[in-house]
matplotlib code that plots the C-alpha trace (Angstrom):
import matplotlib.pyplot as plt

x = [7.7, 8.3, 11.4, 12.5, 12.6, 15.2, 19.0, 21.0, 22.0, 18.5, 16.8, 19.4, 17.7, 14.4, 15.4, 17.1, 14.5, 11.5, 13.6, 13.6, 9.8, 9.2, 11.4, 9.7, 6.1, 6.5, 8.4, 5.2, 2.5, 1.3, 3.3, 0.4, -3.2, -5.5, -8.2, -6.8, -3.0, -2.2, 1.2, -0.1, 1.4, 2.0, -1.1, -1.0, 1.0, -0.9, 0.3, -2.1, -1.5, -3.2, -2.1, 0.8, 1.6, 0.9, -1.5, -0.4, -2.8, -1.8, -3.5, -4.0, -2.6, -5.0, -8.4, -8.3, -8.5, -6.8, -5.2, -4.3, -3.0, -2.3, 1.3, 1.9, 5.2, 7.9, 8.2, 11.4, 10.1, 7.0, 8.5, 9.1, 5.3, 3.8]
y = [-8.7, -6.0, -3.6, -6.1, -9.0, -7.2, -7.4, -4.0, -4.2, -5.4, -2.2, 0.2, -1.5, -1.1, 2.6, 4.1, 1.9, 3.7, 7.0, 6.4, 5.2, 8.6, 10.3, 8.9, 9.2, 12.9, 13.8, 12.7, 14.5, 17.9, 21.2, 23.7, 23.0, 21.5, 24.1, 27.5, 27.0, 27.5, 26.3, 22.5, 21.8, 18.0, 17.5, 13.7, 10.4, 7.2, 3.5, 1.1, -2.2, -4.6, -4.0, -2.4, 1.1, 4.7, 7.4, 10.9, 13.8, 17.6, 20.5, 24.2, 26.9, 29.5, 27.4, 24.1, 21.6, 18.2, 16.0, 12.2, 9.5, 5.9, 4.7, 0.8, 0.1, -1.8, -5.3, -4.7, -2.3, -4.5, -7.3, -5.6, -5.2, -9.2]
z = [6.9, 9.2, 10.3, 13.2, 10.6, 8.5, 9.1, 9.1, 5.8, 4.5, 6.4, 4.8, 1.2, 2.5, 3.2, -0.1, -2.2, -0.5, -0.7, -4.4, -4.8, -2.9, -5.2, -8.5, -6.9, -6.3, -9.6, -11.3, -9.2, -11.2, -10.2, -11.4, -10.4, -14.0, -13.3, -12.3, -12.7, -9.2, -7.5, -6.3, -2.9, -1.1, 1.4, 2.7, 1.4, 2.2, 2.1, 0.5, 1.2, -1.3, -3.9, -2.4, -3.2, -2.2, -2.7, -2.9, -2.6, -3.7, -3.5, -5.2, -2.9, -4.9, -5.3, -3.0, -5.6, -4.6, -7.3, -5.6, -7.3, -7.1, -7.5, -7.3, -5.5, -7.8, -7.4, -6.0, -3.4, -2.6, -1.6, 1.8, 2.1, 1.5]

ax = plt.figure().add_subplot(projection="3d")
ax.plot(x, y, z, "-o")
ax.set_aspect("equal")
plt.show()
C-alpha cells in the first residue's frame, strides 16, 4: 500500500496514527544517558520494514553514547505498511 492508494480520509488515518506511534516511540526512549547521566538527544529514526516498525537511535550530549531501539508498529498502524 502506498500514499497514492489511500483516499483523503484514509491518508488523514495514516497521518495521526503515525503521529501517535511517533509519540509513544519517543516517550519511551531514555532522557539521561545509562553511563554518565548526560541529557540523551534524538539522532536518526529508521523505518524497518519486515517486521514493520521503527528504530530510534539517541545519543549523550556529554559522552557520545547512542541508545537505539526497536519498536514494532501496532497492528493498527502496520496495516499501512504490508
Amino acid at each position: 500500500m502506498t500514499p497514492k492508494d489511500l483516499t483523503p480520509e484514509e491518508f488523514e488515518a495514516f497521518v495521526q496514527s503515525a503521529l501517535r506511534v511517533a509519540r509513544s516511540e519517543h516517550e519511551q526512549m531514555p532522557r539521561f544517558c545509562p553511563r554518565c547521566g548526560g541529557r540523551m538527544i534524538f539522532k536518526l529514526q529508521r523505518l524497518v520494514m519486515e517486521p514493520p516498525g521503527d528504530v530510534l537511535i539517541y545519543v549523550c550530549e556529554v559522552c557520545g553514547e547512542e541508545v537505539s531501539k526497536f519498536f514494532p508498529f501496532p497492528e493498527d498502524h502496520a496495516k499501512y505498511f504490508k
